[in-house]
C-alpha positions in Angstrom: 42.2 -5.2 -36.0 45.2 -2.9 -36.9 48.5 -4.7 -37.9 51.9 -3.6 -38.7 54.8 -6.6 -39.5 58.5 -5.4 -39.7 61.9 -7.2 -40.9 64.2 -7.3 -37.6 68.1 -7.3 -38.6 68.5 -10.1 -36.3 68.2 -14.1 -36.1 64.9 -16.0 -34.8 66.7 -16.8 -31.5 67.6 -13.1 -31.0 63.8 -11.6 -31.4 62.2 -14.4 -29.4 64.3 -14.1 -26.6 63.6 -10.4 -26.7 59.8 -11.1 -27.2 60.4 -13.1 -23.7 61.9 -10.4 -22.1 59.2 -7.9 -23.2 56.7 -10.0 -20.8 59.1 -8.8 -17.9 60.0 -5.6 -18.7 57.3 -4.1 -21.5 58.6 -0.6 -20.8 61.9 -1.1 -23.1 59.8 -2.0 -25.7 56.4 -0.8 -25.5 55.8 3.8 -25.3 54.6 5.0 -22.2 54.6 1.8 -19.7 55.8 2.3 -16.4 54.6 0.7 -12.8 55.0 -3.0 -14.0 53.9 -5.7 -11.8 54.2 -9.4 -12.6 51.4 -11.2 -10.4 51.5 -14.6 -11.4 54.5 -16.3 -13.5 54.9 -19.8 -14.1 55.7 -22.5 -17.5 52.8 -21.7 -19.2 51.2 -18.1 -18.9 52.2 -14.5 -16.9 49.6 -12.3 -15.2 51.0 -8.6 -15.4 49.8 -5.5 -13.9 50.9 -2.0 -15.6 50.4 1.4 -15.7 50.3 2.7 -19.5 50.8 6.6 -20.0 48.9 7.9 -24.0 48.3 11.9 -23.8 48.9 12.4 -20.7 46.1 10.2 -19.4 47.1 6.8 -16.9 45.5 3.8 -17.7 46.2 0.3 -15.3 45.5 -2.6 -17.1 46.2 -6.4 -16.0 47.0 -9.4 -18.9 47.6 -12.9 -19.0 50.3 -13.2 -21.6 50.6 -16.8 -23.6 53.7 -17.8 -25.4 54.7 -20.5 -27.5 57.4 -20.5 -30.5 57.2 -18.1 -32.1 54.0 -16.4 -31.1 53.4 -14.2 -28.0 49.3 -13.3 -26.9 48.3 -10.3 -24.5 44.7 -11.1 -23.2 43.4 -8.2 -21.1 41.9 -9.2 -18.1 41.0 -6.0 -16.5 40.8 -2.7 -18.2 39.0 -0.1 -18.0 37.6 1.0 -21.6 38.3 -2.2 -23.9 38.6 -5.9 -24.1 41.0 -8.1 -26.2 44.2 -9.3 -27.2 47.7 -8.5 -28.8 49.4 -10.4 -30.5 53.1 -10.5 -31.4 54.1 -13.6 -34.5 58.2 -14.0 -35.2 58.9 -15.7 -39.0 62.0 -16.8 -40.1 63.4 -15.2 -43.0 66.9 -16.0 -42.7 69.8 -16.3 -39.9 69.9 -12.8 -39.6 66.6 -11.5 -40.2 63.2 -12.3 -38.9 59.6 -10.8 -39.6 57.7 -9.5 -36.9 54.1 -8.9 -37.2 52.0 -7.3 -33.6 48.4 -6.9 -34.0 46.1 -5.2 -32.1 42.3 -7.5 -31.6 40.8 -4.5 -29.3 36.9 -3.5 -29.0 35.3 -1.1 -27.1 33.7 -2.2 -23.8 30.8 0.1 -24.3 30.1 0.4 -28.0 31.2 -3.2 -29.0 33.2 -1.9 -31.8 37.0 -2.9 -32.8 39.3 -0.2 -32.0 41.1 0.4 -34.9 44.8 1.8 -33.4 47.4 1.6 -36.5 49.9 4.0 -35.0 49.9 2.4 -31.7 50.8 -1.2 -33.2 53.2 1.0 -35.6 55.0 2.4 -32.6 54.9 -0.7 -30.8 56.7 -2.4 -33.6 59.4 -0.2 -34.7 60.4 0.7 -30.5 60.5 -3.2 -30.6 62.5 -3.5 -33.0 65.3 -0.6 -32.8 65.7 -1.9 -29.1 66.5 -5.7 -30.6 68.4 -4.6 -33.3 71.0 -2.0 -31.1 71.3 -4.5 -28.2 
């Protein structure tokens, strides 16, 4: 698992609302999406289809994204070189800052081993955060 938590200059309300929006429109947030298709919506889960661009090389993967307060899960469903989840965890640490932790729970379809991807998550986090914290 590779992990990376953050202190966001802004309140609970703020990030989780922005953590909702990231289910729509990942590209704001997350380096190198583009082509995003949401399949299936409703109360208590999203399917999403999206292309993800890392070194030049396209990658379509599809997710069923979970969220409750204050916790938001990405389960791939289909992809084409690893299996598991994301996960993005809000704390309160006052009314104008909040933690945010992402981790990455990825193994290797082939090898069975965890994929350990710190700058990914790292990347993930701090786009995450500079968009909440200049909108």
């Amino acid at each position: 698992m590779a992990q990376f938590s953050t202190v966001v200059h802004a309140s609970l309300d703020k990030v989780w609302n922005n953590l909702l929006l990231k289910i729509d429109t990942p590209e704001k947030f997350v380096p190198g999406v583009s082509g995003v298709e949401i399949i299936e919506k409703n109360d208590a889960y999203v399917i999403r289809k999206m292309t993800v661009i890392t070194d030049g090389k396209a990658t379509i993967l599809t997710e069923k994204i979970t969220f409750v307060p204050y916790i938001v899960r990405f389960q791939l469903v289909e992809h084409p070189t690893f299996e598991g989840y994301v996960t993005n965890d809000l704390t309160f640490i006052s009314d104008d800052r909040t933690e945010m932790t992402f981790d990455i729970n990825w193994i290797d379809k082939i090898t069975q081993s965890e994929v350990a991807s710190q700058e990914i998550v790292q990347n993930a986090v701090l786009k995450t955060k500079s968009f909440i914290e200049n909108t």
